[in-house]
DOBA-721597 format. One line per field, with one value per atom (N, C-alpha, C): residue in one letter; x, y, z. Coordinates in pm, whole numbers, always signed. Example, Ala and Ser with C-alpha at 12.3 -4.5 7.8 and 13.67 -1.06 7.14 Angstrom:
residu <- [A A A S S S]
xx <- [+1319 +1230 +1320 +1285 +1367 +1290]
yy <- [-569 -450 -330 -225 -106 +3]
zz <- [+780 +780 +780 +708 +714 +787]
//
This chain:
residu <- [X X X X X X X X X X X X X X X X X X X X X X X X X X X X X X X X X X X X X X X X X X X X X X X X X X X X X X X X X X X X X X X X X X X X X X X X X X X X X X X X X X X X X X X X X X X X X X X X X X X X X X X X X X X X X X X X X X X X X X X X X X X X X X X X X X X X X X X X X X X X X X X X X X X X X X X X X X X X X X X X X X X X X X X X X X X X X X X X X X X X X X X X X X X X X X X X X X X X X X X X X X X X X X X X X X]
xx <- [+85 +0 +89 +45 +120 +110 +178 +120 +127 +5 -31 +34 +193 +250 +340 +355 +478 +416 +319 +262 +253 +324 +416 +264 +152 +89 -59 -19 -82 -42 -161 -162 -216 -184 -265 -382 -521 -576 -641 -627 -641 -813 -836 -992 -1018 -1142 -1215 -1352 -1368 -1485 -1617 -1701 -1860 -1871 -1859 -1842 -1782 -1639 -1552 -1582 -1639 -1666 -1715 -1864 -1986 -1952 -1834 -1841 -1705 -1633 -1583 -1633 -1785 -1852 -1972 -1962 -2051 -2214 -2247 -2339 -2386 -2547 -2574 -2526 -2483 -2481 -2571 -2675 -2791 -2821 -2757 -2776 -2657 -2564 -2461 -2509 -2554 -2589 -2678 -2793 -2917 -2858 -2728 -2633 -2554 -2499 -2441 -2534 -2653 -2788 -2818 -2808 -2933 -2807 -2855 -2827 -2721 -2649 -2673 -2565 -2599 -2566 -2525 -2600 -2712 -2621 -2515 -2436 -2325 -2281 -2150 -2055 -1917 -1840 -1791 -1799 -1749 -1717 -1682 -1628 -1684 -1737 -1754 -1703 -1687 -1543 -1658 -1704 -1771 -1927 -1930 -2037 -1988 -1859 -1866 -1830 -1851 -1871 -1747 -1660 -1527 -1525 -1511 -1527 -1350 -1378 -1264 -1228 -1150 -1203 -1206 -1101 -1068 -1167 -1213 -1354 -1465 -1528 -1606 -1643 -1505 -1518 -1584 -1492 -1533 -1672 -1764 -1856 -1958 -1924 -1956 -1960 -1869 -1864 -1931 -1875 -1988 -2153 -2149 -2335 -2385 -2325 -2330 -2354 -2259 -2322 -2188 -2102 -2017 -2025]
yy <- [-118 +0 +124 +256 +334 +411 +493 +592 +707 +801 +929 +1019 +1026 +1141 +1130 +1008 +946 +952 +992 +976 +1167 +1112 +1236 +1348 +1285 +1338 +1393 +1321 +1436 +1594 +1661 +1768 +1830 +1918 +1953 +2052 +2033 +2106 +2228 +2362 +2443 +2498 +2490 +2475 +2647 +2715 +2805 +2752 +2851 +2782 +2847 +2819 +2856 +3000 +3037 +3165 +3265 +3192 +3293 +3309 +3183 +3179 +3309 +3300 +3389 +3531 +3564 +3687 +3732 +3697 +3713 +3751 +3714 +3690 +3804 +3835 +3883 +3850 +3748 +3650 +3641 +3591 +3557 +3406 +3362 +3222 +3112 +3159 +3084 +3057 +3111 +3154 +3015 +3040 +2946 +2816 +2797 +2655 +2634 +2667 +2616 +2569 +2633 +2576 +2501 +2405 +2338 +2183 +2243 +2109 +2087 +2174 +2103 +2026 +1974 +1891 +1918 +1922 +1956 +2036 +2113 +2221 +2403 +2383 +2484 +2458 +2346 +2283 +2363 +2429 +2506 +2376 +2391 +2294 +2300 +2157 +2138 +2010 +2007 +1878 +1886 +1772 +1754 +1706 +1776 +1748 +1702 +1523 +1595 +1649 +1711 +1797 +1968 +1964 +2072 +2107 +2166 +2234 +2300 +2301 +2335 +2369 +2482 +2495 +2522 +2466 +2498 +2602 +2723 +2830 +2871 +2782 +2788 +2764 +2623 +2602 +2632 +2674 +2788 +2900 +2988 +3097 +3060 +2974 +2936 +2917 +2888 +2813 +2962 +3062 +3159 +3286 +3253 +3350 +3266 +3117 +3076 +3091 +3043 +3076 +3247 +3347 +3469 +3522 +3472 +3551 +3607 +3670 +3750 +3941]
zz <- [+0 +0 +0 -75 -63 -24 +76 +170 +70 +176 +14 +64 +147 +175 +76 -15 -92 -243 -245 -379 -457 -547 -614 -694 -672 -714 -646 -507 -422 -358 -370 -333 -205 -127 -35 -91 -58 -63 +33 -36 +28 +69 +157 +185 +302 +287 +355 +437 +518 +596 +462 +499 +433 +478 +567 +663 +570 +582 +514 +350 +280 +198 +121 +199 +159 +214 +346 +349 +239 +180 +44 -55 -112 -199 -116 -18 +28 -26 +20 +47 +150 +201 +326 +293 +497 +482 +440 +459 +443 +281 +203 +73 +63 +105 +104 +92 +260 +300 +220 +132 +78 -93 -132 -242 -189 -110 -39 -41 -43 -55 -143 -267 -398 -489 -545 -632 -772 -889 -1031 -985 -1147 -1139 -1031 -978 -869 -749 -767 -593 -598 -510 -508 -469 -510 -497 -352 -273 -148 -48 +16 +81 +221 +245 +450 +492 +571 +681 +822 +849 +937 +961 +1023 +1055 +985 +934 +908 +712 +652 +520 +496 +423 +334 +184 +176 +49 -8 -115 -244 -304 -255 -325 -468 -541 -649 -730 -736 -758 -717 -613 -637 -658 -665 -707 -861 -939 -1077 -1069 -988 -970 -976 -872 -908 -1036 -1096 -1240 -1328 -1287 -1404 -1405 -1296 -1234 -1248 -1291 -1287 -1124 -1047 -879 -869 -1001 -908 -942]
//
């Protein structure tokens, strides 16, 4: 097995809270969390950690210009 600190093609990823997210974007959170739930298209990109929500910022910023919310 190979450990993934040794694997030349992992990366760390750099992650924001939802919080910080939306006050970036200046967004309510709630606006956040309710794209965090649906489905498709319409899902902002993110990972759970948990009980708790991490967003990608790279990809969702993209997520946002593409969706027109910037």
């Amino acid at each position: 097995m190979t450990d993934i600190a040794e694997n030349t093609e992992y990366q760390k990823i750099q992650t924001e809270s939802l919080g910080e997210f939306c006050d970036r974007w200046g967004v309510p959170k709630s606006w956040g969390y309710s794209r965090t739930r649906l489905q498709g298209k319409e899902r902002i990109p993110h990972i759970k950690a948990g009980k708790y929500i991490r967003i990608i910022p790279r990809q969702a910023d993209e997520w946002m210009i593409r969706n027109g919310k910037a």
